[in-house]
N, C-alpha and C positions, 0 to 999 in steps of 0.2 A: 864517146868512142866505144861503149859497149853495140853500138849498133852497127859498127862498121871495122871490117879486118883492114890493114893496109894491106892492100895486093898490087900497088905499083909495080912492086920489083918482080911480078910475074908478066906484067906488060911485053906483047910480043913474043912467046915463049910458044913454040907448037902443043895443041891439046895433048893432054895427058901427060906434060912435064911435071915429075913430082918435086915444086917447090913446100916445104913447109911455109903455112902461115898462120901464126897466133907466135902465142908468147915466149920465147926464145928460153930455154932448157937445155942444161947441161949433163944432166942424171942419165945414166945409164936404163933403156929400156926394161921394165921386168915384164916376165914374161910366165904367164902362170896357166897348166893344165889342168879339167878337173874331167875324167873320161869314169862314163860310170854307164850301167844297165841296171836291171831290176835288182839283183844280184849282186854285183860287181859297183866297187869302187875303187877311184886312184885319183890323187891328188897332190900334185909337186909342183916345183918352181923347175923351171929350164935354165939353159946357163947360155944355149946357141940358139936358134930360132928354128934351127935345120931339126932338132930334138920334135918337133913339135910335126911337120911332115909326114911321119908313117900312120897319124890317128886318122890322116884325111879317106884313108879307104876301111878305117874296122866298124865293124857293125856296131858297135856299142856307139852314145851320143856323147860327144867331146863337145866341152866349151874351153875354148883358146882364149885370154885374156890379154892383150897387152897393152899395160899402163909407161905412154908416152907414144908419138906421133911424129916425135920431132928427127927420127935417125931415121932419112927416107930410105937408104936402103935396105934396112929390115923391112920395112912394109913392102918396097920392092919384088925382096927375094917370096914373102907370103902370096904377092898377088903372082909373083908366076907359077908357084908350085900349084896353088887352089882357082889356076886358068879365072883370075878377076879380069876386069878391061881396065884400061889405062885412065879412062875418065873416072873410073869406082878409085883406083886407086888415090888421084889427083883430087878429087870429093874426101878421101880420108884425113890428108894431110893439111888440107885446105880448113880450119877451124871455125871458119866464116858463115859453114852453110845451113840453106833455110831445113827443118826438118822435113824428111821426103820419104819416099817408096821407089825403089826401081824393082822389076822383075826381069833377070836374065836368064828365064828358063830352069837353067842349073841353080841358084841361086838367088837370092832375096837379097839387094842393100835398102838398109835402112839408116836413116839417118833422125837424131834425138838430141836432145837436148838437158843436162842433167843439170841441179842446180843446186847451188849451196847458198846458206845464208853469213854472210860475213858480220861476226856480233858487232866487231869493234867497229869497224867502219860503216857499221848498222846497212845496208845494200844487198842485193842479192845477185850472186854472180853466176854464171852458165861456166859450164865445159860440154864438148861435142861429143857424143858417141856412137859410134857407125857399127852397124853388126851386118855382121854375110851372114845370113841362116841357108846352110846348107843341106843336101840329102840325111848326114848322120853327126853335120857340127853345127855351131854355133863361136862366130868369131867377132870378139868386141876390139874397139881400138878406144882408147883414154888418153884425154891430152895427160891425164897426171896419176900417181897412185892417189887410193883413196876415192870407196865410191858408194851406193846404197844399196849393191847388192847381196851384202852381211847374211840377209835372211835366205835369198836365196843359198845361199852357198850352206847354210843351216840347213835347209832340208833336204837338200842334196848329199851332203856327208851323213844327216840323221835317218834318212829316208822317207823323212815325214810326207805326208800327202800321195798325192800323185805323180809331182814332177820323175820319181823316177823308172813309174811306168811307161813313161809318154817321150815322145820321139824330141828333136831338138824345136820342130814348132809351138810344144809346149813350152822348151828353153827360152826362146824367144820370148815366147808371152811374159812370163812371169819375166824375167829381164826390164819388158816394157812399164810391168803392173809396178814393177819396184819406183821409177823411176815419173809415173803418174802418183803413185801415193804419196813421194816424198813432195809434189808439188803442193798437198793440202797441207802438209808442216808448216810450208815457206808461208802460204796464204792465212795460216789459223795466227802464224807471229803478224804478218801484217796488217792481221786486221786488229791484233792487239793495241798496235801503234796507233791507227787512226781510231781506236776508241780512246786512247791517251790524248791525241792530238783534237780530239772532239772537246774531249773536259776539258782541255787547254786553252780552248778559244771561246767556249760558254763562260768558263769561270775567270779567268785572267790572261785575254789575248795579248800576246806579245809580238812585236815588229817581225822576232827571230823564228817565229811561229811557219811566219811567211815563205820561209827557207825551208824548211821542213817539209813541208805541204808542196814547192815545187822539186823535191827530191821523191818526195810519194809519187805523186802523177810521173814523172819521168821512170822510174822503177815498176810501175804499173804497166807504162807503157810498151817496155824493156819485156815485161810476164807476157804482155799480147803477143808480143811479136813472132817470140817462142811458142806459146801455146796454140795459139788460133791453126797452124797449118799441119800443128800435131792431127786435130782430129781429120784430117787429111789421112796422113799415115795409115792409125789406126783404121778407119772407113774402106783404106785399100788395102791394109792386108785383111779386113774381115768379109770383105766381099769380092777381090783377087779371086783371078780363077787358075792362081798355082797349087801344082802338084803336091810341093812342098807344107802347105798347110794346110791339113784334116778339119773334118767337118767338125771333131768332136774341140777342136781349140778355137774353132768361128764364136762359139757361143761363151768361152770367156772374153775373147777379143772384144765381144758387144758389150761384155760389161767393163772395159778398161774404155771402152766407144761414150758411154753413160758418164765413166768420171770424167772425161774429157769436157762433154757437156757443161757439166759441173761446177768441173772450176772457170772454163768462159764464160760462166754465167756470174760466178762469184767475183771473178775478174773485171767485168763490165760493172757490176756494183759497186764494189770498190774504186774504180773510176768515178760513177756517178757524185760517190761523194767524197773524193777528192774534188772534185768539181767546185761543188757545193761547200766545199770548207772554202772558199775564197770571198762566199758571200757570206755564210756566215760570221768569218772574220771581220769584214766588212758591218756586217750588221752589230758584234761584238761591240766594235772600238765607236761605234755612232748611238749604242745607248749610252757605254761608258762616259761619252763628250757629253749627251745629251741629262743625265745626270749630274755631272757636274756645272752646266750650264743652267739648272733647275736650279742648285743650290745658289749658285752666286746670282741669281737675279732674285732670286727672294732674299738675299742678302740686302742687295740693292734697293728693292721695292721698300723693306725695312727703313733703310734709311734716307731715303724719300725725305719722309714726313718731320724724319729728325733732323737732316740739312737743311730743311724750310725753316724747322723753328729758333734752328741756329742761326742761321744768315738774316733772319730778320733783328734777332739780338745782338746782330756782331753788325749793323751798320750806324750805332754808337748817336743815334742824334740826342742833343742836348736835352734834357728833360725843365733846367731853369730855363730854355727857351720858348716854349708852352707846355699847356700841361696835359698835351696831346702826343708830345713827344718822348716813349716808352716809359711814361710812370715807375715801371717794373724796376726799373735799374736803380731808384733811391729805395726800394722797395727790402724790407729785412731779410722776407723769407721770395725774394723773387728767382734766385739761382736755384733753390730748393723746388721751388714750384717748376718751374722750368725742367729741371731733369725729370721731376715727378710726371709731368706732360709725357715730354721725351718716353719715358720707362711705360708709361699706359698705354700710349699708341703702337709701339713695340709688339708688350702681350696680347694688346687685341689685335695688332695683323697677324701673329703667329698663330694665335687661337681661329683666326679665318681661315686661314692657309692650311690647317691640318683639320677644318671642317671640310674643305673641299680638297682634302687629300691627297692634297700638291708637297705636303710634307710626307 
């Protein structure tokens, strides 16, 4: 079900009805500004959505934040004030979508993919997030609070770097940069896993193993799906011919374009061997039989020669009836002799067996 929203209940609904779809929330939208220029900074929480309105025409660069998707008519009253279209809108609330680029002129929607790693339930989960980069804003929409752009908002408030030289196209980027970097966190924990799950199945493969290995490949699969249409994204807004982004933010966009590469490359590896941990398993559990199959036929082979020499002494013929008939048995030291047989033939097949290094 990670790969699929329920969107029945939008069935037959005219384009651009803003149903919400994903995971149904009750939290009160927060709603956070952070409007700042070379110079200049301000950074508050909002209490109404209409607060947030007057930054759409000052020259300084606002990034509008709002964490939760679920109360369509704030997003409603946002898309009419900042003239959105009804499909951007019904794209925002819709949780389901593939990551994209649209160019309205006025306007950049993009659509992204943010992801988190869940310990306990050891998985990795997605949330959507859509940003309008505008002439002097920048406006994210979160299915929930809680997100990786910490750093950004660090040098923003500190004035570190560049970002608050640079128009909201550089906002954008770094927004995006944040949200590709945290995808090498996701990828460095799982690739930790399948080197666990490698020595797992070299050293002592288990049934349960096999479970494990088809939740990797399905979670790998779950990273392609996300990933792959990002470098889409990225490729069009680097090579877009909008107004909206400067020449001098193309040439980070190419290197956010690079890790993209990157990690579908690592991505596609990590598939590989996922792949390949099925036969390895496979191969695991067919030395381990094969092993112990070694051992119990040279058990076997051992005693071969010892159940020959038993069963001829255990078919009991009379010895007073000729004196052809097992002498041994009236015989003093003839049980002693008989194990002693037994016990020699033993040491010299083992003594074979570990010359030809089957032991």
């Amino acid at each position: 079900m990670k790969f699929i929203k329920k969107t029945s209940h939008k069935s037959g609904l005219p384009p651009g009805t803003l149903v919400h779809v994903g995971t149904k929330k009750t939290e009160k939208v927060k709603i956070t500004v952070i409007d700042y220029d070379e110079g200049n900074f301000e950074e508050k929480e909002l209490k109404n959505i209409k607060e947030c309105f007057p930054y759409k025409d000052k020259s300084t660069v606002t990034w509008i934040n709002l964490d939760g998707v679920h109360q369509v008519d704030i997003i409603e009253k946002v898309g009419k004030h900042f003239n959105l279209h009804p499909l951007v809108l019904e794209d925002i609330v819709n949780t389901g979508q593939r990551p994209k680029i649209e160019d309205f002129d006025d306007y950049l929607f993009v659509v992204l993919k943010m992801l988190y790693r869940n310990e306990n339930e050891q998985e990795t989960q997605a949330e959507q997030v859509s940003l309008i980069v505008g002439p002097h804003y920048v406006i994210t929409f979160q299915e929930k609070v809680g997100d990786v752009f910490n750093f950004v908002r660090e040098r923003i408030r500190n004035g570190k770097g560049r970002i608050r030289k640079m128009g909201p196209d550089y906002l954008a980027y770094a927004l995006i940069d944040s949200i590709v970097d945290n995808y090498f966190t996701i990828l460095e924990k799982l690739g930790e896993e399948i080197e666990e799950m490698e020595k797992e199945l070299v050293g002592d493969p288990k049934p349960q193993i096999l479970q494990s290995v088809n939740r990797l490949k399905a979670e790998l699969l779950f990273l392609r799906k996300i990933i792959w249409p990002l470098r889409e994204v990225i490729s069009g807004l680097q090579r877009g011919e909008s107004s909206l982004i400067k020449e001098t933010t193309g040439i980070y966009l190419r290197d956010v374009y690079d890790h993209t590469i990157q990690i579908i490359d690592t991505i596609e590896t990590f598939r590989d061997l996922a792949s390949g941990m099925f036969d390895t398993y496979l191969s695991s559990v067919s030395n381990k039989m094969n092993e112990v199959m070694k051992v119990l036929t040279i058990i076997a082979t051992i005693f071969i020669p010892l159940t020959f020499v038993a069963g001829i002494y255990g078919m009991n013929f009379n010895p007073d009836a000729s004196l052809f008939n097992m002498p041994e048995l009236n015989w003093k030291y003839g049980y002693v002799m008989s194990i002693g047989v037994m016990a020699f033939v033993a040491l010299v097949m083992v003594f074979y067996f570990k010359r030809k290094k089957w032991l």
